[in-house]
N, C-alpha and C positions, 0 to 999 in steps of 0.2 A: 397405445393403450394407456389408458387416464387410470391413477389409482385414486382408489379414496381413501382420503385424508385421513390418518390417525384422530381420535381423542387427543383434544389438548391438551397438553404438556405430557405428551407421551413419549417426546422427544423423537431419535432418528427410527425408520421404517426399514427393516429385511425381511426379507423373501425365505424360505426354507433355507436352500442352501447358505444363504450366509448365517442361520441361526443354528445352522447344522456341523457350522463351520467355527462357528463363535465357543461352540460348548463343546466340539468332540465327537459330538451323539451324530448318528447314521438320520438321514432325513424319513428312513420307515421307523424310526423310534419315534421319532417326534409328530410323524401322522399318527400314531398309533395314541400317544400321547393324548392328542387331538381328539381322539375317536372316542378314547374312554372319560373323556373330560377333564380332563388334569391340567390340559395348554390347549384349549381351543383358542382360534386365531384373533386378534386383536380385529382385523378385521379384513376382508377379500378385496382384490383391484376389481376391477371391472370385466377383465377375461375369468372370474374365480380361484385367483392365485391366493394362496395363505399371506396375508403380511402380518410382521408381527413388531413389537415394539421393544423399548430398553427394558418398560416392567415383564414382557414376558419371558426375554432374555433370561433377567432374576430371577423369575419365576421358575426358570428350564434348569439353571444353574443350583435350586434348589432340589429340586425331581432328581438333576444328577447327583447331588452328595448322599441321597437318603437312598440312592440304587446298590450303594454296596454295601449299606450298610444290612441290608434283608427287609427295608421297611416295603410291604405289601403297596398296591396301587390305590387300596381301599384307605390306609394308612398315609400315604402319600397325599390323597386329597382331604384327609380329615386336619392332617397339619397344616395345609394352604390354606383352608376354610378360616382354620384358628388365626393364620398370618393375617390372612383377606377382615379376620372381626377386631383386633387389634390395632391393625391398621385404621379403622375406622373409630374405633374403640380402644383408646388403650386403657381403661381402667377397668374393662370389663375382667371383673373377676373368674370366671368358668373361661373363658379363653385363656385367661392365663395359668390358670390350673392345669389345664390342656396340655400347653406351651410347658410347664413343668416338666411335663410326666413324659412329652417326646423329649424335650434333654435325658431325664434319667432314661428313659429307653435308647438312647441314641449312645450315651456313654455307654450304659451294659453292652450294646454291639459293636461298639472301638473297641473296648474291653477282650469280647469274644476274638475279635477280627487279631489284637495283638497280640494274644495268646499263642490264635493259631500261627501269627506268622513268625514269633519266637521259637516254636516247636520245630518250622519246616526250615530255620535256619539252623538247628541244631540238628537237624536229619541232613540236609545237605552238609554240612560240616563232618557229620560222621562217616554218610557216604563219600568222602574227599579224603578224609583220614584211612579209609580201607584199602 
């Protein structure tokens, strides 16, 4: 079976399981990914296997930091968009507005997230103390 060639300078080619393997993520998350448009594939071998590249690696490796955070899948690709016009643009101003405003949302849910996990290390500690 012949793949076809990445975009150039898209650097090395993987298949699901090594990009499933590279981030952690289950290969139904990352079809799933796929499905709603967030990581559609770089582009298919010639049997219609998913191959994918280093930027979608980055890309996946971005989807995973903003999944614990509670950012929505709608959210999730509103921020890529932002990355995807920045990228292309960086002075564009409303992308960077954007880009702001998921920082201050992304700190308020570390925020929340280390609150919570301060509290459930003081519950464990008291249930250890009983």
């Amino acid at each position: 079976m012949t793949d076809i060639p990445p975009p150039a300078d898209e650097g090395q080619r993987m298949h699901i399981g090594d990009l499933a393997e590279a981030t952690g993520l289950s290969q139904r998350t990352i079809r799933h990914y796929d499905e709603v448009g967030l990581l559609p594939a770089t582009t298919r071998s010639v049997g219609g296997f998913r191959i994918y590249t280093d930027s979608d690696l980055q890309r996946m490796l971005v989807i995973r930091s903003m999944k614990p955070l509670g950012f929505t899948l709608e959210e999730m690709g509103e921020l890529l968009d932002t990355v995807d016009t920045l990228a292309s643009d960086t002075k564009n101003a409303e992308a960077r507005a954007r880009l702001a405003d998921f920082i201050d949302q992304a700190n308020a849910k570390r925020d929340k997230l280390a609150l919570n996990l301060s509290r459930a290390d003081a519950f464990i500690q008291d249930l250890q103390g009983a």
